[in-house]
Backbone of each chain as ProteinMPNN parsed JSONL, in Angstrom:
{"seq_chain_A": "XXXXXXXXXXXXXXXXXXXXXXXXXXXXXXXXXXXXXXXXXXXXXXXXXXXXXXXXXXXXXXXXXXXXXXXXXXXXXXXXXXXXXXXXXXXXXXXXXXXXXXXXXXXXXX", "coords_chain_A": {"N_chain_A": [[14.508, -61.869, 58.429], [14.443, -65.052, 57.186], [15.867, -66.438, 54.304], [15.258, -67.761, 51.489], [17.308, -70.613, 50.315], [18.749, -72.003, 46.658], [20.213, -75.215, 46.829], [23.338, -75.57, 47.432], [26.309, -74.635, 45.249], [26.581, -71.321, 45.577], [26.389, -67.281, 45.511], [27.33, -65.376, 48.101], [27.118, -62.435, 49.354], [28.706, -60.666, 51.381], [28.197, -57.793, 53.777], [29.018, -55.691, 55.918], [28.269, -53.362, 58.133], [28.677, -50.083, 59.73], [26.371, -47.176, 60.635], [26.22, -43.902, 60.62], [24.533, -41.006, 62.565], [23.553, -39.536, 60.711], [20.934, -38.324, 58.673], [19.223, -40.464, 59.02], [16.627, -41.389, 58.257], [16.31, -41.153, 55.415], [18.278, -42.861, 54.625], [17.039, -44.955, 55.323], [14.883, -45.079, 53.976], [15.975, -45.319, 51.34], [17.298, -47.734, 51.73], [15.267, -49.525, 52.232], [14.306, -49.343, 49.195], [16.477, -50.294, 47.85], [16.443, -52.889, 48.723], [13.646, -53.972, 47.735], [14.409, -53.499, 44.527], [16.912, -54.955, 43.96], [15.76, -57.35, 44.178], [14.08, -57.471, 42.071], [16.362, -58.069, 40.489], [18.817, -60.096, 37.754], [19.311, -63.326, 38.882], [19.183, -62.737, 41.356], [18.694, -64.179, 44.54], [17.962, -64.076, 47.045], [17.945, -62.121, 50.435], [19.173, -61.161, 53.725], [18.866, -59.605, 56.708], [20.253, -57.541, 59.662], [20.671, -56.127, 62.265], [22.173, -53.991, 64.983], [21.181, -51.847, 67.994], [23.241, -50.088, 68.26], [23.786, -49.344, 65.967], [25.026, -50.807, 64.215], [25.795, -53.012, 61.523], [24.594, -56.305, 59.225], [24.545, -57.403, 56.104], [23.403, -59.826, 54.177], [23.477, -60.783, 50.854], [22.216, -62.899, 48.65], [23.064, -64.795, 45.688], [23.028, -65.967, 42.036], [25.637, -66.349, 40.316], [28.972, -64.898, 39.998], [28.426, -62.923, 37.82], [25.665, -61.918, 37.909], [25.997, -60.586, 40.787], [28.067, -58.357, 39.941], [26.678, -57.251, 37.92], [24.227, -56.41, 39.072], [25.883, -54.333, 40.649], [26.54, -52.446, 38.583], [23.686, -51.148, 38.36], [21.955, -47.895, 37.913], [20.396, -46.488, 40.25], [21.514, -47.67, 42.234], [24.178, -46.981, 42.169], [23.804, -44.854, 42.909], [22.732, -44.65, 45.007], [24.911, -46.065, 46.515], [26.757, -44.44, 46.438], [25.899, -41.98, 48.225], [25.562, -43.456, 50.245], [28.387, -43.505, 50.937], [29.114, -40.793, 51.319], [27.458, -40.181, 53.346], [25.776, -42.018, 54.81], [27.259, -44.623, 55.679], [29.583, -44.559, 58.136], [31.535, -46.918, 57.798], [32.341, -49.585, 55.988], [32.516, -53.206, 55.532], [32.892, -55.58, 52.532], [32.686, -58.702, 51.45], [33.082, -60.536, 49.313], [31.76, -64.051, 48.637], [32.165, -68.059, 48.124], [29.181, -70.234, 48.779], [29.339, -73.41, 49.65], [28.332, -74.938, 51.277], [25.542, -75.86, 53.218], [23.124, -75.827, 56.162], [20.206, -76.614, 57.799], [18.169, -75.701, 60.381], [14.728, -76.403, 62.755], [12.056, -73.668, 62.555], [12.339, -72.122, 59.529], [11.165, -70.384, 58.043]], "CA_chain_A": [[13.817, -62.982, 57.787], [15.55, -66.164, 56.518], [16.706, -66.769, 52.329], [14.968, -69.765, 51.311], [18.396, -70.46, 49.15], [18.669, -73.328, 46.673], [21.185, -76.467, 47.227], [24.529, -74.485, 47.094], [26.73, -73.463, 45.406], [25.617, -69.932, 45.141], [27.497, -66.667, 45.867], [26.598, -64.685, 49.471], [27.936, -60.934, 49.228], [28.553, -60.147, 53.094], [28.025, -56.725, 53.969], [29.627, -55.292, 56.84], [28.185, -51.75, 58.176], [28.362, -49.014, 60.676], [25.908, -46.347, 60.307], [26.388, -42.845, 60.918], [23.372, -41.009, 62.675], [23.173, -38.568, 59.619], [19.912, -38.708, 57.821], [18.432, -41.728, 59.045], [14.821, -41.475, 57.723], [16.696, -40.966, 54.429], [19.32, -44.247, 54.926], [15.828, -46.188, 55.537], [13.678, -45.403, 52.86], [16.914, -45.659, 50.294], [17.807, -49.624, 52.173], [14.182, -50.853, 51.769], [14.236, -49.269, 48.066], [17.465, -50.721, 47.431], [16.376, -54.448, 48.513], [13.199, -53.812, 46.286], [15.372, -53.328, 43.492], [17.954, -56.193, 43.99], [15.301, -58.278, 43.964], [14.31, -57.511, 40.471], [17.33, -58.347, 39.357], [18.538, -61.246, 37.461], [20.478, -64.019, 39.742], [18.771, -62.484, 42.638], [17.614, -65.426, 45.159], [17.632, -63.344, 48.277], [19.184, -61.488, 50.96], [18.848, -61.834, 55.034], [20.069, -58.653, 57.2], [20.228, -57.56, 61.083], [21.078, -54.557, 62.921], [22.358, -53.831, 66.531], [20.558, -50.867, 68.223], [24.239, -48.772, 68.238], [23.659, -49.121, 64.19], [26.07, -52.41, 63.289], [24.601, -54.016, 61.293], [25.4, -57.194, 58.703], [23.125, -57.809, 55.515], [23.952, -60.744, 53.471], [22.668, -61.302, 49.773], [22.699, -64.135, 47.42], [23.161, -64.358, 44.265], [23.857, -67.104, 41.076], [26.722, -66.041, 40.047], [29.544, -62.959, 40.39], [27.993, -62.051, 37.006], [24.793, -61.102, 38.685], [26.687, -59.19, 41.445], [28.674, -57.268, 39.089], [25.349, -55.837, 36.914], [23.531, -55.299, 40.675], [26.193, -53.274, 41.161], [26.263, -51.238, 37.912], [22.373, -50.184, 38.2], [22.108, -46.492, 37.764], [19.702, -46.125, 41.288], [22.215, -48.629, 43.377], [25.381, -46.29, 42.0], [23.613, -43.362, 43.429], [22.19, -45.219, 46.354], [26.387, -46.483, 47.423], [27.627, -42.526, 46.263], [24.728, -41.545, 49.438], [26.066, -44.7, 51.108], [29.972, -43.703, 51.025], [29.207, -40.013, 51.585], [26.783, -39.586, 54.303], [25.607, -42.94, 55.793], [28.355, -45.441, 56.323], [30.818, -44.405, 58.769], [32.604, -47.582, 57.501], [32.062, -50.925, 55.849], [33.334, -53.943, 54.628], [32.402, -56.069, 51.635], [32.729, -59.768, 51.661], [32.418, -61.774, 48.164], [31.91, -65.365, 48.71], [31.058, -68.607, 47.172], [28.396, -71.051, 49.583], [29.621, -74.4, 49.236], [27.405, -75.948, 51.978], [24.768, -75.165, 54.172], [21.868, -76.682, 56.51], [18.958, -75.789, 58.799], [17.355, -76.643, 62.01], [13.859, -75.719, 63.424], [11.007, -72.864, 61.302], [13.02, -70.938, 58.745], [10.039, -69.511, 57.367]], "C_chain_A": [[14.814, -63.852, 57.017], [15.248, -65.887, 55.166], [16.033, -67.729, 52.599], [15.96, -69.542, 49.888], [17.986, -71.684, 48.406], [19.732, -74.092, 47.218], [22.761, -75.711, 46.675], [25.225, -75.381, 45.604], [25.945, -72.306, 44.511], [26.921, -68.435, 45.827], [26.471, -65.865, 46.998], [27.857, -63.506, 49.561], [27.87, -60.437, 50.957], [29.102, -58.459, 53.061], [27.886, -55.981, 55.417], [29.285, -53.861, 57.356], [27.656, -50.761, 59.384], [27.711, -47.958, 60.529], [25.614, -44.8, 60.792], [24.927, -42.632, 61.842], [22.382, -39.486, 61.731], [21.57, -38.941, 58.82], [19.019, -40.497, 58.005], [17.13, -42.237, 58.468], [15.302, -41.327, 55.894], [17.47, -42.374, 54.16], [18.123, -45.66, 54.978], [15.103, -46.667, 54.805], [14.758, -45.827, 52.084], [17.224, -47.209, 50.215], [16.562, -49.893, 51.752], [13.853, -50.348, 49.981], [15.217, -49.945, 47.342], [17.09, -52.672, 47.632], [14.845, -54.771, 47.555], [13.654, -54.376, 45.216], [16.084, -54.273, 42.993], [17.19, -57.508, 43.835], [14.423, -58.441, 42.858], [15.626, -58.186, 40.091], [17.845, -59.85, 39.004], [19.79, -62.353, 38.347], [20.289, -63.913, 40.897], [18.36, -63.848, 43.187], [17.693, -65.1, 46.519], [18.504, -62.82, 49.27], [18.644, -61.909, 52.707], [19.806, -60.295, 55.735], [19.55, -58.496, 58.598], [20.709, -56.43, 61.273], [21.135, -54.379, 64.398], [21.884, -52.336, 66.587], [22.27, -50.22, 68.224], [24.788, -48.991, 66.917], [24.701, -49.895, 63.094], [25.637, -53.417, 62.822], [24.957, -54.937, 59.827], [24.129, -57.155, 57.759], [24.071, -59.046, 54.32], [23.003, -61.045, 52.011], [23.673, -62.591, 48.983], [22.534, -63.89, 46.033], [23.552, -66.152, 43.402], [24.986, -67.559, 41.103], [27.464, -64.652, 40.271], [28.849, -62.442, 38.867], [27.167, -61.237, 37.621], [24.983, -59.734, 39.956], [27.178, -58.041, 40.342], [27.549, -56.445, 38.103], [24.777, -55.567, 38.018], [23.909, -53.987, 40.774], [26.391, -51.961, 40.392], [24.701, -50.638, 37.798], [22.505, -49.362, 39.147], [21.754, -46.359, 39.622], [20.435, -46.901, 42.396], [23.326, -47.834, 43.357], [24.854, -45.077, 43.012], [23.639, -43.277, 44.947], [24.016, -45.358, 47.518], [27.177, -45.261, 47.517], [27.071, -42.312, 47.895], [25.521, -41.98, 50.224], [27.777, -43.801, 51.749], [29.786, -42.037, 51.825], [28.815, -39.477, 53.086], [25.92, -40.989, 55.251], [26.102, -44.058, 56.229], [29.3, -44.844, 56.857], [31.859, -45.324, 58.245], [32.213, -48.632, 57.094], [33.156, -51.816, 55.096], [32.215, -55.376, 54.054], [32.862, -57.161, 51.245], [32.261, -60.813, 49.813], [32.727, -63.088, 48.289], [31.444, -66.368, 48.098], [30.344, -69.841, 48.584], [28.672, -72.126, 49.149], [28.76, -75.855, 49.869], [26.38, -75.491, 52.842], [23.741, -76.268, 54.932], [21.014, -75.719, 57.249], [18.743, -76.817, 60.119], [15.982, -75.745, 62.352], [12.853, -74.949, 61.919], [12.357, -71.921, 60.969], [12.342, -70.283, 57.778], [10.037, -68.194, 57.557]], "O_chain_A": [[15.779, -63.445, 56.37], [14.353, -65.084, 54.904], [16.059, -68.453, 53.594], [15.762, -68.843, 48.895], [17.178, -72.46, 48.915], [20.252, -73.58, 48.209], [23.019, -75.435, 45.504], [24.787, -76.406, 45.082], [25.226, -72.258, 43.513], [27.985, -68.631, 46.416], [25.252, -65.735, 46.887], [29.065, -63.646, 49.757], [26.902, -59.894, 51.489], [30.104, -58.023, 52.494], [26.798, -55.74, 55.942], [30.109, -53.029, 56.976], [26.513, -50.707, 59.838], [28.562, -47.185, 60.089], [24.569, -44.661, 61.428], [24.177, -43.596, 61.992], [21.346, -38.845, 61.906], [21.378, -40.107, 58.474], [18.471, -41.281, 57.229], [16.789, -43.408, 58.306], [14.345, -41.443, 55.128], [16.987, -42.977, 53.201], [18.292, -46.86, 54.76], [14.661, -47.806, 54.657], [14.662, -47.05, 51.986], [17.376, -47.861, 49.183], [16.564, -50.602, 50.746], [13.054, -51.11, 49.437], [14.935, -50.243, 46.182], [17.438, -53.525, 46.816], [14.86, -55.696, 46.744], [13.419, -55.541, 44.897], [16.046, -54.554, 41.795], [17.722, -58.556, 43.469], [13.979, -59.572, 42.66], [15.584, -58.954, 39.13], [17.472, -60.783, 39.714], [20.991, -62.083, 38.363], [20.879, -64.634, 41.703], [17.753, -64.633, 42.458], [17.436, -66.047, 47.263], [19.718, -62.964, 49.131], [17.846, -62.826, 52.903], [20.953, -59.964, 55.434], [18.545, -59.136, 58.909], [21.18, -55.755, 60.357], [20.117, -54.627, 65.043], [22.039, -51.59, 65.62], [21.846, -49.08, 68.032], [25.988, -48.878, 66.667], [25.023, -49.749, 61.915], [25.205, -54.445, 63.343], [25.706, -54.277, 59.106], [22.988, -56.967, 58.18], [25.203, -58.905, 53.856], [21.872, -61.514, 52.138], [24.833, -62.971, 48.822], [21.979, -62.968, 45.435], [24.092, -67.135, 43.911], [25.44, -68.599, 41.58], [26.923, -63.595, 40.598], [28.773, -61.213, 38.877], [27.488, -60.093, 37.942], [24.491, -58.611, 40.071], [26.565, -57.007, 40.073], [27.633, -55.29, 37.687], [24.684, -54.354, 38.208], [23.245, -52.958, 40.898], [26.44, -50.833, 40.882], [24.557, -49.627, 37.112], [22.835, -49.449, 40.33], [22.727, -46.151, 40.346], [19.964, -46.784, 43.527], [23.802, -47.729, 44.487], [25.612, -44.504, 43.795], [24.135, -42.502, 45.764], [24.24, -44.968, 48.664], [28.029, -45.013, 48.37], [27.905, -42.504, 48.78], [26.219, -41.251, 50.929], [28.047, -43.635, 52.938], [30.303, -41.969, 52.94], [29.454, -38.71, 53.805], [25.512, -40.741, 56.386], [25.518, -44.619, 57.156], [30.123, -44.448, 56.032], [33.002, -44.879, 58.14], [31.409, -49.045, 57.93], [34.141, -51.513, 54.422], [31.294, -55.953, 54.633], [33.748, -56.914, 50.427], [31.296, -61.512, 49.504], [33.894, -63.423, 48.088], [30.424, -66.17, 47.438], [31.206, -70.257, 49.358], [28.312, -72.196, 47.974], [28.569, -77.0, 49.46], [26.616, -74.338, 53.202], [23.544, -77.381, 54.445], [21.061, -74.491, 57.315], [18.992, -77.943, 60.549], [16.049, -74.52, 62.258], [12.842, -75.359, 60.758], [13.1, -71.281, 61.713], [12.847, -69.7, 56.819], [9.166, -67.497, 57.037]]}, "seq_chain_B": "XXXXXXXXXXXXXXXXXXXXXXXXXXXXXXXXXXXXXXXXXXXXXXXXXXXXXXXXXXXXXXXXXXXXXXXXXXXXXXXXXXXXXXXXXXXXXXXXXXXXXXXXXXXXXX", "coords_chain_B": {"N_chain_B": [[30.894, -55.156, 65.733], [33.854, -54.622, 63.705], [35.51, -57.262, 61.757], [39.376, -57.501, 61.155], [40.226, -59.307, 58.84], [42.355, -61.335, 57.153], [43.778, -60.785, 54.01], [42.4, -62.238, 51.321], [42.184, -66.058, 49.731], [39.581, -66.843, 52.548], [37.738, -68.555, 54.686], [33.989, -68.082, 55.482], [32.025, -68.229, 57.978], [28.375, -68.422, 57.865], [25.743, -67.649, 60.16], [22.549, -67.262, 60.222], [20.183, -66.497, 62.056], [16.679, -67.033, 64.141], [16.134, -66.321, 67.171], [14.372, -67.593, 70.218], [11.796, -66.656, 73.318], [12.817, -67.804, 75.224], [14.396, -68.172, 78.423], [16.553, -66.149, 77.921], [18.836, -64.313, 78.956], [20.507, -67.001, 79.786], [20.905, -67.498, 77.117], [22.668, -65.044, 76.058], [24.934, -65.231, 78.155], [25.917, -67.998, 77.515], [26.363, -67.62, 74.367], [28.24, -65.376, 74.58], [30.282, -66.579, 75.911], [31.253, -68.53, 73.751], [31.529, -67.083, 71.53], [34.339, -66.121, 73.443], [35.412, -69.046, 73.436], [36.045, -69.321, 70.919], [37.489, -67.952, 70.025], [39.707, -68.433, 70.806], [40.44, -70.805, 69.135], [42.532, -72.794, 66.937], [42.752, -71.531, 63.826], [41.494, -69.402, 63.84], [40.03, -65.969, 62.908], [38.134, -64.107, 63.425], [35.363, -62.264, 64.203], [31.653, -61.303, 63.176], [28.44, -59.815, 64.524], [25.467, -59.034, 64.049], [22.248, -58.019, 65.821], [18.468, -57.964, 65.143], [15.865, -56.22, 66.742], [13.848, -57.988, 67.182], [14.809, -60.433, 67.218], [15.69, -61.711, 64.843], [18.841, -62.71, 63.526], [22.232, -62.405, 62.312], [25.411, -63.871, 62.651], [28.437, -63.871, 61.906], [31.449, -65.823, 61.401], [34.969, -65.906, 60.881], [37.693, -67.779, 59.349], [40.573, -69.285, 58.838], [40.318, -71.845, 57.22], [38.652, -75.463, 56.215], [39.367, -77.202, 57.711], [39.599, -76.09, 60.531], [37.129, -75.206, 61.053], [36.169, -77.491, 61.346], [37.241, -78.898, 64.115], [36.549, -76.775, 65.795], [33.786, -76.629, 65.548], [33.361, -79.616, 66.927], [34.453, -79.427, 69.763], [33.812, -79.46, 72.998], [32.293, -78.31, 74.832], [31.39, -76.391, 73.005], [30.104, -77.798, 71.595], [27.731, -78.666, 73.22], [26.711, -76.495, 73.946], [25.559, -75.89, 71.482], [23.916, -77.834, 71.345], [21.978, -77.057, 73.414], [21.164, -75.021, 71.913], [19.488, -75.556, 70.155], [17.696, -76.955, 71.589], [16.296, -74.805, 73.075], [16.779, -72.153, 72.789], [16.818, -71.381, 70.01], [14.814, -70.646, 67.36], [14.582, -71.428, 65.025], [17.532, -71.813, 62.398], [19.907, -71.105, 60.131], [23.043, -72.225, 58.703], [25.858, -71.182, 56.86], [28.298, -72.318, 54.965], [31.149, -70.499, 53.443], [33.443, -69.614, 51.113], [35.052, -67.0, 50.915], [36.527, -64.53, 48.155], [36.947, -62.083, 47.739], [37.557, -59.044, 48.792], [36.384, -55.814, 50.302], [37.091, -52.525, 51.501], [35.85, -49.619, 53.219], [36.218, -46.235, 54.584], [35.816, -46.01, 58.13], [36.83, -48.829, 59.868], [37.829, -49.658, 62.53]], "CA_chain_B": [[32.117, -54.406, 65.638], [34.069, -55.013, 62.076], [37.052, -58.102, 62.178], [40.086, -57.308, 60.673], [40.892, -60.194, 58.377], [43.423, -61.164, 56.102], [43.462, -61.009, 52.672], [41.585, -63.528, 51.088], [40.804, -66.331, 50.138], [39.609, -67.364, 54.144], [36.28, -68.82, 54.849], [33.483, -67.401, 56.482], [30.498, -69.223, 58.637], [27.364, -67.588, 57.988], [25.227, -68.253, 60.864], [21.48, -66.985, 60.154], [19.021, -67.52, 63.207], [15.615, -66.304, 64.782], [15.706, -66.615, 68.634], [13.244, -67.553, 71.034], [12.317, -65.888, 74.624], [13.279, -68.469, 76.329], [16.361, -67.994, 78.345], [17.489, -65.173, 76.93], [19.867, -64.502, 79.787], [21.305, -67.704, 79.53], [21.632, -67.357, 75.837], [23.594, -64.57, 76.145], [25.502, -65.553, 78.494], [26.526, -68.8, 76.894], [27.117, -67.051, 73.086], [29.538, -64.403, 75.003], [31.771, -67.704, 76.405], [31.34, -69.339, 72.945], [32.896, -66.129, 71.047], [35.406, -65.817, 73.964], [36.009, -69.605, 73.201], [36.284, -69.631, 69.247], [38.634, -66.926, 69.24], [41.315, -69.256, 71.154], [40.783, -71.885, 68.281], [43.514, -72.705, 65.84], [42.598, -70.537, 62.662], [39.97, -68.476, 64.623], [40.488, -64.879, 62.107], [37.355, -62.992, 63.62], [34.014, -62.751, 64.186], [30.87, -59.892, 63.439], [27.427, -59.924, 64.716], [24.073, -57.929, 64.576], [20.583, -58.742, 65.981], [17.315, -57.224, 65.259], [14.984, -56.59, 68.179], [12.612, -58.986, 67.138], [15.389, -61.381, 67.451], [16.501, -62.179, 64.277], [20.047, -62.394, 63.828], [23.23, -62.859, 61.748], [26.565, -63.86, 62.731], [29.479, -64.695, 60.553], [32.484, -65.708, 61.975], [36.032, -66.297, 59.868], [38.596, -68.732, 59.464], [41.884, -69.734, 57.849], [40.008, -73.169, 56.441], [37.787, -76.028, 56.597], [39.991, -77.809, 58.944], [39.292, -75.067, 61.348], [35.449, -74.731, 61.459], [35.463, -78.894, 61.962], [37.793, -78.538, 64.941], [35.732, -76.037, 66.65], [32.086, -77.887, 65.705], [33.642, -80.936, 67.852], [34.549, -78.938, 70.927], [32.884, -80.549, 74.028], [32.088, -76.546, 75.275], [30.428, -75.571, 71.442], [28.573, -78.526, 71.308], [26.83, -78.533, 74.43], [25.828, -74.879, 73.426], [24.945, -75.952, 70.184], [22.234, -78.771, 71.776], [20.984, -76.116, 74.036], [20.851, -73.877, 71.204], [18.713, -76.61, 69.436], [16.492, -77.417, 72.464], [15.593, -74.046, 73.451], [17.261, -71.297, 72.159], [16.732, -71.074, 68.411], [13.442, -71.122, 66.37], [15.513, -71.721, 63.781], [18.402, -71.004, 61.864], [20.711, -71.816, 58.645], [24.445, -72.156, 58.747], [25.716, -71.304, 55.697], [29.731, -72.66, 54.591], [31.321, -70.161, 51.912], [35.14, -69.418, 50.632], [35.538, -65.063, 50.452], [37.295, -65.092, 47.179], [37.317, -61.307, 47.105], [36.807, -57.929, 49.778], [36.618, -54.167, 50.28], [36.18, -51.931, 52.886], [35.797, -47.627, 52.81], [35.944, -45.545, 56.212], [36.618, -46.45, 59.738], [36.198, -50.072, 60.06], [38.441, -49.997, 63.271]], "C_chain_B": [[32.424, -55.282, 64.132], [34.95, -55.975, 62.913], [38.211, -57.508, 60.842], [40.204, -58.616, 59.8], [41.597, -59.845, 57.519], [43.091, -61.101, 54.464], [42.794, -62.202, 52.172], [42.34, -64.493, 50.215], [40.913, -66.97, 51.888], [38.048, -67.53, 53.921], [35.35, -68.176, 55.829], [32.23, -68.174, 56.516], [29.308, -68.031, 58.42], [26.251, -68.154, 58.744], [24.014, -67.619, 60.766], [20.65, -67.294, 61.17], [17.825, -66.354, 63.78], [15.864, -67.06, 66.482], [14.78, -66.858, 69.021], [13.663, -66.475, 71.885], [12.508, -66.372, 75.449], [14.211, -68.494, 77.085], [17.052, -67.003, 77.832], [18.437, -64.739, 77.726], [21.183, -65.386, 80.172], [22.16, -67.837, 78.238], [22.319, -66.352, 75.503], [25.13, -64.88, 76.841], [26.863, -66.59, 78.256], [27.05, -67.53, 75.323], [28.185, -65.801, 73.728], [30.526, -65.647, 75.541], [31.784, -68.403, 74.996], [32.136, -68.178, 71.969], [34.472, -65.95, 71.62], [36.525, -67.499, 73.063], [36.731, -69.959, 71.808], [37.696, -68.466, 69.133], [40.243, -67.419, 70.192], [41.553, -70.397, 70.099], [42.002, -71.68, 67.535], [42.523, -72.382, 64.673], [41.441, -69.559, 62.823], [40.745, -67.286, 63.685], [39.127, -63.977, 62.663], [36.055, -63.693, 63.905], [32.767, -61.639, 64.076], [29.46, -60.747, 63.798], [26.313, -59.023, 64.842], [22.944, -58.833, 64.773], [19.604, -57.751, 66.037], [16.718, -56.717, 66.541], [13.937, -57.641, 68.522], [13.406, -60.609, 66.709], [16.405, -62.43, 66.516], [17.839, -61.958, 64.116], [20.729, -62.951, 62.649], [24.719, -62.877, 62.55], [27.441, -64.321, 61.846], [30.957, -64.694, 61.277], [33.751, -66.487, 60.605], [36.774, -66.852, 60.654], [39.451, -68.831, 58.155], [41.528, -70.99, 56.743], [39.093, -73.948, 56.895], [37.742, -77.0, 58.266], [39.496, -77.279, 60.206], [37.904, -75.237, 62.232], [35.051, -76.466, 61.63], [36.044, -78.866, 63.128], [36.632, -78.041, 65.609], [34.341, -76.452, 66.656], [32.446, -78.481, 66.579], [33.943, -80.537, 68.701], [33.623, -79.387, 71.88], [32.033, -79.035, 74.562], [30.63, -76.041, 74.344], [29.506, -76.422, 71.432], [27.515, -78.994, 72.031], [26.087, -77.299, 74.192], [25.578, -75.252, 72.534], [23.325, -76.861, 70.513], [21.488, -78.031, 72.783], [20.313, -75.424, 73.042], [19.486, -74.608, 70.24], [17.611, -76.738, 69.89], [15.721, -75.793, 72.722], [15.803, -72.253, 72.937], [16.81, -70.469, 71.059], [15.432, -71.784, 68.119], [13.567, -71.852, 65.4], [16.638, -71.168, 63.299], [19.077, -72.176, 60.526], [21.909, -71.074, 58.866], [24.987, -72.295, 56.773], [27.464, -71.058, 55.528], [30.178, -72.012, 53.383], [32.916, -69.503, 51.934], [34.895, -67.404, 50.416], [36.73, -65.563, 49.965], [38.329, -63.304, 47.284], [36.752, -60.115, 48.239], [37.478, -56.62, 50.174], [36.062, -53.703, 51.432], [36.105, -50.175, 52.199], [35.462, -47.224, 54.389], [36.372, -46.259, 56.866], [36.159, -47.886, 59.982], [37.558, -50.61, 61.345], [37.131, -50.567, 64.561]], "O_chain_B": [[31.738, -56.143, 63.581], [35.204, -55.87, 64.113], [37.796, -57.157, 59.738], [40.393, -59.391, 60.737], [41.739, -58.723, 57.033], [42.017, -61.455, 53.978], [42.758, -63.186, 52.911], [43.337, -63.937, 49.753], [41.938, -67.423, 52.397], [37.32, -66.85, 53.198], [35.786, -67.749, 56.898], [31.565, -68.631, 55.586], [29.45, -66.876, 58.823], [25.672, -69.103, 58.215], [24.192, -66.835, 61.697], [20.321, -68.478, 61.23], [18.007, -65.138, 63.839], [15.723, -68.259, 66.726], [13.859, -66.437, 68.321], [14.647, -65.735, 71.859], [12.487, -65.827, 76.552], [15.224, -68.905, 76.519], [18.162, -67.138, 77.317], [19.418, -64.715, 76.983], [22.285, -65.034, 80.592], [23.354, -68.102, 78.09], [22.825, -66.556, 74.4], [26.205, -64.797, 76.247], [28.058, -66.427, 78.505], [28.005, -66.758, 75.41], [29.008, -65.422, 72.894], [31.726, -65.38, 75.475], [32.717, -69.2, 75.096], [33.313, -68.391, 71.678], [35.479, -65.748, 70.941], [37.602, -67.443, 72.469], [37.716, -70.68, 71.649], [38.58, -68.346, 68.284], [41.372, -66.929, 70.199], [42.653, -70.95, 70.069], [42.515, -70.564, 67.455], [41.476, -73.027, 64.629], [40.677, -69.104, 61.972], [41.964, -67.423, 63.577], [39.164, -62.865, 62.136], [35.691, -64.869, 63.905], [32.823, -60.891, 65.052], [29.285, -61.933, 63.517], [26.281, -58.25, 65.8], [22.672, -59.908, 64.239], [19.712, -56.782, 66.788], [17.425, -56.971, 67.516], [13.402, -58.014, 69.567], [12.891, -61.575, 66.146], [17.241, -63.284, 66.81], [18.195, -60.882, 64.595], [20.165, -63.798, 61.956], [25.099, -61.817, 63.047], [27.133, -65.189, 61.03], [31.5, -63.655, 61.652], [33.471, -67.301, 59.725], [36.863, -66.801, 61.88], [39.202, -68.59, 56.974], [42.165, -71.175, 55.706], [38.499, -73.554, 57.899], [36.98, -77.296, 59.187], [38.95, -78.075, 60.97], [37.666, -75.346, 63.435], [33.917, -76.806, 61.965], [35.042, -78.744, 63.832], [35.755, -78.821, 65.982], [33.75, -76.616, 67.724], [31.888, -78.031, 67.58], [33.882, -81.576, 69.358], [32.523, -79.724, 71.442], [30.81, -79.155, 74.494], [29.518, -75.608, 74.645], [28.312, -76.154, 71.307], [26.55, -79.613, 71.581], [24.86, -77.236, 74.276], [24.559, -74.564, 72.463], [22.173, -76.659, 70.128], [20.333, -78.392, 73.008], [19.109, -75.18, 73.12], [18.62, -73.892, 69.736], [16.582, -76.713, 69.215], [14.509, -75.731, 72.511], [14.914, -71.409, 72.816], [16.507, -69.276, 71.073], [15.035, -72.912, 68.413], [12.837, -72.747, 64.974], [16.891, -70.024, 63.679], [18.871, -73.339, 60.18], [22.028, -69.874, 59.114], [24.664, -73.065, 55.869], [27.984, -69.983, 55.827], [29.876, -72.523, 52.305], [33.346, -68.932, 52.936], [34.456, -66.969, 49.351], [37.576, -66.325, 50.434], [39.53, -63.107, 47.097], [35.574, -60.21, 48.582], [38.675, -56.379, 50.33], [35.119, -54.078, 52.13], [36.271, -49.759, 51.052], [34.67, -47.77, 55.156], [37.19, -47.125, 56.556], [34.984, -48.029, 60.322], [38.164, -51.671, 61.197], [37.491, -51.054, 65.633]]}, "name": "protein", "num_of_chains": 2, "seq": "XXXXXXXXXXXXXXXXXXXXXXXXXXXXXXXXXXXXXXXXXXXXXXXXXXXXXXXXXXXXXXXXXXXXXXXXXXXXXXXXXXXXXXXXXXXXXXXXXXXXXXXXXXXXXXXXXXXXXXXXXXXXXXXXXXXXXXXXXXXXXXXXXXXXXXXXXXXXXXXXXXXXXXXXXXXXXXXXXXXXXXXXXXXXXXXXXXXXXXXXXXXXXXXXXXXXXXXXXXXX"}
């Protein structure tokens, strides 16, 4: 599902990830508790993610500012959630901080 | 698959889109010659992609600069796929222009 972002700039945390096939029913409920969560928080303005069936899969959030990233990433249930993450369901990722300087659309992005 | 890039900062395209079912043969087809062709550009640095099953998708492809990602827009090749991608292709989507200031990886991101 598309971000309805505002008029940039804004920061987009790209999130890079291969997923083991350890605990999957565990990796599932933890991701949709984890975007929950993120979207409490303050600076949140949304995220957008995808997944290839051999488990590569890209999720992109937005954000204000890097302040907002940086307290995301100290809540307690997100520390525990990336411990899980590092131990037992990323084979490997990479972590992208950026700032959005422009953007457009075409077509329903509803 | 992951891209290797360089240290930062390097820009990265964030390409957001929902597919149609129109063509979907062709639209593969074409986006496998449009990766082959971006990655002969001058400052081409990578490219990742996942897609849902239900079609949504992210790609994000990197670059050395802005210079770069206007270059490759104006391609006679890209932008013929881009007005297909317009006419029949895509439901929608949002391209989204942002500077990676800052990035981490953990595990096998070969």
């Amino acid at each position: 599902m598309f971000s309805k972002t505002p008029p940039p700039p804004y920061i987009a945390v790209i999130f890079s990830s291969q997923i083991t096939d350890q605990d999957t029913d565990g990796y599932i409920l933890t991701a949709d508790k984890m975007m929950e969560l993120a979207a409490q928080q303050p600076g949140y303005l949304g995220v957008e993610a995808a997944r290839d069936d051999d488990g590569f899969g890209i999720t992109v959030s937005y954000w204000d500012d890097i302040a907002a990233i940086k307290a995301w990433k100290m809540v307690g249930e997100h520390q525990a959630a990336q411990a899980a993450g590092r131990s037992k369901w990323y084979k490997g990722y990479i972590t992208r901080i950026s700032e959005v300087t422009k953007d457009y659309s075409h077509g329903e992005i509803s």
